[in-house]
C-alpha positions in Angstrom: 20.4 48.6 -50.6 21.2 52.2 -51.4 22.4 53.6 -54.7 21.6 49.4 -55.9 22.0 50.1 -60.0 20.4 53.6 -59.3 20.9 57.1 -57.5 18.1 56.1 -54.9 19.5 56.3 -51.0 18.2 53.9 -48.8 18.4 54.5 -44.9 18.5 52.7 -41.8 16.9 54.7 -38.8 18.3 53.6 -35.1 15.9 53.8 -31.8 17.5 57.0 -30.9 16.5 58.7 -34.2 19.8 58.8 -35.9 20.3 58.4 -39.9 22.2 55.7 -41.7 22.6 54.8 -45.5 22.4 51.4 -46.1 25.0 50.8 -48.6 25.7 47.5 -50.2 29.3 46.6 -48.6 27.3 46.8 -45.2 25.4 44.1 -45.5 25.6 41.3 -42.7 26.8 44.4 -40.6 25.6 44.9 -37.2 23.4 48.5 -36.4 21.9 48.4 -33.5 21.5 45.6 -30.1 19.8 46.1 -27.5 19.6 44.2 -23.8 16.3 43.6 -21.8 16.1 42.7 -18.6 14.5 39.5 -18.7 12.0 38.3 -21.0 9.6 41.2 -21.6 11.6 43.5 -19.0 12.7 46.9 -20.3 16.0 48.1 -21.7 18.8 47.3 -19.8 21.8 48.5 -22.8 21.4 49.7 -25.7 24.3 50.5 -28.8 24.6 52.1 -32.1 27.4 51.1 -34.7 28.1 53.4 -37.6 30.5 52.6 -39.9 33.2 54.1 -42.7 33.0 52.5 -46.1 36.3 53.8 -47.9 36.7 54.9 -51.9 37.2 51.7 -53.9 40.9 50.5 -54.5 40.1 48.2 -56.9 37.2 47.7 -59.6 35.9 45.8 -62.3 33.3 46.3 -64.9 30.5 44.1 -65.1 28.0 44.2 -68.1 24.6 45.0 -67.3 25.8 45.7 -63.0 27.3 48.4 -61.4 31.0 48.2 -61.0 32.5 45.7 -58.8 34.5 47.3 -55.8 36.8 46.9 -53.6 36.4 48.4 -50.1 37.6 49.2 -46.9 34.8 49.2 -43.9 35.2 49.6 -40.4 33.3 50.7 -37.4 33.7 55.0 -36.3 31.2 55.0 -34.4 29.5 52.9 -31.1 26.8 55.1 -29.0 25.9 53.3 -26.1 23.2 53.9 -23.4 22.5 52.3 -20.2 20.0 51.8 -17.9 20.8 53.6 -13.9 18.1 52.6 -11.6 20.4 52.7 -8.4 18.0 55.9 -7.5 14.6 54.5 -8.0 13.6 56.3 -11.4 15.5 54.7 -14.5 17.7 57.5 -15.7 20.3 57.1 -18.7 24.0 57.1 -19.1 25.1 57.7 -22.3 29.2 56.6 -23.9 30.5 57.5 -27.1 33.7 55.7 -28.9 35.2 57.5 -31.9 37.4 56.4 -34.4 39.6 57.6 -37.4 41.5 55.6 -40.0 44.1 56.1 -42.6 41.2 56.9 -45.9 44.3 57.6 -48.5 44.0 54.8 -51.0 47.9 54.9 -52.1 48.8 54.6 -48.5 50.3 51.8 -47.1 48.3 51.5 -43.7 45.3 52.8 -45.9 42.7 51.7 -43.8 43.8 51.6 -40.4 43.2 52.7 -37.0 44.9 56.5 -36.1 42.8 57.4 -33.3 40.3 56.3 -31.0 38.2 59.0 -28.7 36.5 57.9 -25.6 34.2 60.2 -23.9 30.6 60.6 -22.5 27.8 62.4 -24.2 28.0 65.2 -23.8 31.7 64.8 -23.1 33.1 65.6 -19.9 36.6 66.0 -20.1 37.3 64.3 -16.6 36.3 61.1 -18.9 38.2 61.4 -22.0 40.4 59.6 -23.7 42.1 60.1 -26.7 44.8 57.2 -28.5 47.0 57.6 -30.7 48.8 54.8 -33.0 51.0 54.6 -35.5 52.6 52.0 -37.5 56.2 50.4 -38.3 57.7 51.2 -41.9 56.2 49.1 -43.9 58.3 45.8 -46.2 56.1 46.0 -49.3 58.5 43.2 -50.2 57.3 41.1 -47.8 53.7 42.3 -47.4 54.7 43.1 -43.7 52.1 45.9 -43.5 50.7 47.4 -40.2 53.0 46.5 -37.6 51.9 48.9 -34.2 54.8 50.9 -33.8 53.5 53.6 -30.9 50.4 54.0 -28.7 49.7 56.7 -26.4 46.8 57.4 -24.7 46.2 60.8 -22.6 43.1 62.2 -20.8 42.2 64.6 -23.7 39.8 64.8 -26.4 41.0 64.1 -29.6 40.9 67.1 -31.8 38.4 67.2 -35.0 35.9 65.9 -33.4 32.2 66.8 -34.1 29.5 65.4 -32.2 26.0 64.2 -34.0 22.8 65.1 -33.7 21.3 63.1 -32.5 24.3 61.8 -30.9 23.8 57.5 -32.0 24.9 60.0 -36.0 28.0 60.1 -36.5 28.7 64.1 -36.4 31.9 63.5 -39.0 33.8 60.7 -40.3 37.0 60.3 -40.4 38.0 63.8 -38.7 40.0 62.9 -35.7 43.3 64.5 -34.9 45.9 64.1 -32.1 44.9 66.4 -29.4 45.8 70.2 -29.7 47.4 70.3 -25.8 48.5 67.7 -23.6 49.9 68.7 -20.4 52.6 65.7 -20.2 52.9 63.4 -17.6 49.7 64.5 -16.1 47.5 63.9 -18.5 49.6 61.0 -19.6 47.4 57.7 -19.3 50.0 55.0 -21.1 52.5 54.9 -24.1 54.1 52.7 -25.4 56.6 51.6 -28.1 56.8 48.2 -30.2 60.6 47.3 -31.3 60.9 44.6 -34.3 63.2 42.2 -35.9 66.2 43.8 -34.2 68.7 41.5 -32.0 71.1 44.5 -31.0 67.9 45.6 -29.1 68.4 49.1 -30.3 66.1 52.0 -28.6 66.2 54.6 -31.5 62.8 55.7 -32.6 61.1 55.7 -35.0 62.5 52.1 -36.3 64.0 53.1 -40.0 64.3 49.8 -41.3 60.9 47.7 -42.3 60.2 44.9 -40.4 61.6 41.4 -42.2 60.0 39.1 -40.3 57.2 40.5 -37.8 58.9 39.6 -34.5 58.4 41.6 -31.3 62.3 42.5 -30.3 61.2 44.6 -28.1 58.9 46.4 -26.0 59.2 50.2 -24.2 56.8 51.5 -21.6 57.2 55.1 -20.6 57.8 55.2 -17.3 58.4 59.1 -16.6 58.3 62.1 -18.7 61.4 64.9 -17.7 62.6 67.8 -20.0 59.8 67.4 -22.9 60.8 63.8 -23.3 59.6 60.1 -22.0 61.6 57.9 -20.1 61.2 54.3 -21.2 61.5 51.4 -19.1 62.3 47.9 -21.4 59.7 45.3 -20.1 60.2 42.7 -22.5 63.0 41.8 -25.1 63.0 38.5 -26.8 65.1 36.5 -29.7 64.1 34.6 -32.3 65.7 31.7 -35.0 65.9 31.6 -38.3 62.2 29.9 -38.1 60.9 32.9 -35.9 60.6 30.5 -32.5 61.4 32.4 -29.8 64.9 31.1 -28.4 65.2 33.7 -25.2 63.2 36.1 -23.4 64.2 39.0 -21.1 62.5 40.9 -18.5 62.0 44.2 -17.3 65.3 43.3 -15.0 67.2 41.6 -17.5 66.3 38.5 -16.6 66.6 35.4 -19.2 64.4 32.8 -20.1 66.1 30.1 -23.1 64.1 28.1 -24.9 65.8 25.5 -27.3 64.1 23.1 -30.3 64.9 19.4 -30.9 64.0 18.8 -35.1 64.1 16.2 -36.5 66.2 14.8 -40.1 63.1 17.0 -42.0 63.2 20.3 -39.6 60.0 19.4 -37.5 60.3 20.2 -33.8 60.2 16.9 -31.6 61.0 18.6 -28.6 61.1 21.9 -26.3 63.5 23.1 -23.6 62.7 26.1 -21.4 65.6 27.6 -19.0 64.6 29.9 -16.5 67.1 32.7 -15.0 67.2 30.0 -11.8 68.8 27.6 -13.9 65.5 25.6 -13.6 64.6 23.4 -17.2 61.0 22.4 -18.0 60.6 20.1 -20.9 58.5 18.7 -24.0 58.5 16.0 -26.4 55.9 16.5 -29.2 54.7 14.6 -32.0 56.0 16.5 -35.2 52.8 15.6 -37.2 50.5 17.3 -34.7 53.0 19.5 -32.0 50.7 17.7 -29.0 52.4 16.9 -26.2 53.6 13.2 -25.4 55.5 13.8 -21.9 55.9 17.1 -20.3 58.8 16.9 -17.5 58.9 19.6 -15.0 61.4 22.0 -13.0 61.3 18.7 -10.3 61.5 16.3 -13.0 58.0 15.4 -12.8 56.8 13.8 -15.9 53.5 13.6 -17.8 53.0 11.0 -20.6 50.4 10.9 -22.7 49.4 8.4 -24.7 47.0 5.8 -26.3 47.4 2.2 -24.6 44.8 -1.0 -25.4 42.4 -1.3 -22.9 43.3 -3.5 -19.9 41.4 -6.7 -19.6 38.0 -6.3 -18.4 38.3 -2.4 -19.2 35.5 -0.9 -20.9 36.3 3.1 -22.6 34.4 4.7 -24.9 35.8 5.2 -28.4 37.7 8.4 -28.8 38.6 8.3 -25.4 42.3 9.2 -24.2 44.0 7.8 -21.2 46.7 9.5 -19.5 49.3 8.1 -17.0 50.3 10.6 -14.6 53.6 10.9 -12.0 52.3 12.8 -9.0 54.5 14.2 -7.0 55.0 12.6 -3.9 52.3 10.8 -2.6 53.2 7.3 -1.2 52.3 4.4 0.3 53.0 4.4 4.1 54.8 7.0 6.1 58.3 8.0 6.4 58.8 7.1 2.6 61.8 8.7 0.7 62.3 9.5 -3.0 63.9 6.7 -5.2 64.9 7.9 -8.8 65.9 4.3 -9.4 62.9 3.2 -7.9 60.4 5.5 -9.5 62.0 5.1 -12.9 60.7 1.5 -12.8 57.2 2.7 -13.6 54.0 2.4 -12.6 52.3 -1.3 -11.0 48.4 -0.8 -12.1 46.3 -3.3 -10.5 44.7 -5.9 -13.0 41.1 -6.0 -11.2 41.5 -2.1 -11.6 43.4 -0.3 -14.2 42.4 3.0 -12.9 43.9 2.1 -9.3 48.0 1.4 -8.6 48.6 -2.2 -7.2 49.3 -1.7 -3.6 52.4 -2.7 -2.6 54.7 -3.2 0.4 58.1 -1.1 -1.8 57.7 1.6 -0.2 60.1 3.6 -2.8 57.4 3.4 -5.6 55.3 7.2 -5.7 51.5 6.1 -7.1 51.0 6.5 -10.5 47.5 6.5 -12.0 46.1 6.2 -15.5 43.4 8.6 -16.1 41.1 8.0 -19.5 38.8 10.6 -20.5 36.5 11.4 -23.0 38.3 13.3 -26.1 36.8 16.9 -27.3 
């Protein structure tokens, strides 16, 4: 490893000559893959990760060792290269991805992502891309820290860029900047805002107040850009209880989806109610232990049970194995049969000689039910 208990540096060279020190919180890290095609075939893809190893924001002394650190690492760099061989004679395309982070120790999204540049090498601006993102306040309180607040992404190169030589070399770390120009909306590719923890669904930004409990609110999508300002469209708004379950969701028209909890004496959820804006319910009763589902019931009042019966006589299943009785939707026997609620809710007539199979049967009311078993995973 480099700089191991001395001042020696130890580097990594990549197949497209570029330079890499081989510090010690890299280790395990990934350099360098490369794709073949087929067993002894030539390169099909190859790709070049370079990372950023920040200051330390912790240490400890150790006697007789160097220092024990603390660091942030992340990846600023992947070169890739592909084969072309749509003309005969292999030629190369070459992709770059850039990225920056927050390096201020003291900082409380020291450490993550600002911006992200996409381009070709050598960049051709009809292929760039340049995101920005930035971050909620954060509740040091709460250690609610790096909510996405913002992301745009235009058609520009990010500024402070640099490239390497050779180009798989990071040309500077840590550099990137918001572009100098961007001629908004046409060079406008997405942007988008994040709302949190705020039931009056408010659309000031930047969001003042930290986060208290992490919960997407709401969510803005720019949808037109007039007079040197976005216009937002809401696409999704939602509300949460005091356990942060989502009770109702909203979408980009306003419409509502309710979803309400059955807990038992101890607070653990036993089942689940979901109300579309038709007025159509869907339903779930779960085991509190585990949250799997026992019987699902659908918009038609279709039901699915689950669950672990003994084996019928003359049954053979293999251990672990769960069976599953199933309500189809109609499928009867004979022709010209109606649906009977008071029929159906009699339940299912399984044929002894064949578990698997429903008894046939002259009540024409009854739908087939069948118990499935299968293996469990």
């Amino acid at each position: 490893m480099s700089k191991n208990n001395n001042s020696t540096v130890v580097n990594v060279t990549d197949s497209a000559g570029g330079v890499h020190e081989d510090v010690d919180q890299l280790a395990g890290r990934e350099l360098e893959t490369t794709t073949y095609r087929g067993d002894g075939g030539p390169v099909e893809t190859s790709s070049v990760t370079s990372y950023w190893v920040s200051e330390a924001s912790a240490m400890r002394a150790r006697t007789g060792l160097s220092p024990l650190t603390a660091n942030k690492m992340a990846p600023i760099q992947t070169w890739t290269c592909q084969a072309v061989t749509t003309t005969g004679a292999t030629t190369w395309r070459y992709n770059q991805s850039n990225k920056a982070y927050d390096t201020s120790v003291g900082s409380p999204t020291f450490g993550l992502l600002t911006h992200a540049y996409d381009h070709t090498v050598p960049a051709n601006p009809a292929y760039d891309r340049c995101t920005t993102t930035s971050y909620a306040p954060a509740n040091a309180t709460k250690n609610i820290i790096g909510l996405i607040s913002q992301v745009e992404t235009v058609s520009v190169a990010c500024g402070g860029f640099t490239q390497g030589s050779p180009a798989s070399e990071p040309g500077s770390v840590n550099t990137l900047t918001a572009p100098a120009a961007v001629n908004r909306p046409a060079q406008v590719v997405s942007q988008l805002r994040t709302y949190y923890d705020d039931p009056t669904f408010a659309t000031a930004f930047p969001q003042t107040t930290a986060p208290t409990a992490g919960n997407v609110t709401m969510v803005r999508k720019a949808s037109d850009y007039i007079s040197g300002a976005y216009v937002y469209q809401t696409t999704d708004r939602a509300e949460f209880d005091s356990y942060g379950r989502a009770t109702a969701f909203y979408d980009a028209n306003g419409n509502k989806t309710t979803t309400t909890y059955t807990d038992n004496t101890v607070g653990l959820t036993t089942g689940i109610s979901t109300t579309n804006a038709e007025g159509h319910t869907s339903s779930a009763t779960v085991t509190p232990m585990r949250n799997l589902t026992t019987v699902a019931t659908d918009a038609n009042m279709v039901s699915t049970h689950r669950h672990e019966p003994l084996p019928a006589v003359g049954e053979s299943r293999r251990a672990g194995a769960r069976c599953f009785l199933v309500t189809a939707r109609p499928r009867w026997w004979g022709r010209g049969a109606r649906w009977d609620p008071v029929a159906a809710s009699a339940g299912p007539r399984l044929s002894p000689e064949n578990p698997r199979l429903p008894l046939t049967t002259s009540d024409k009311r009854r739908p087939v039910f069948e118990r499935v078993c299968a293996a469990q995973r």
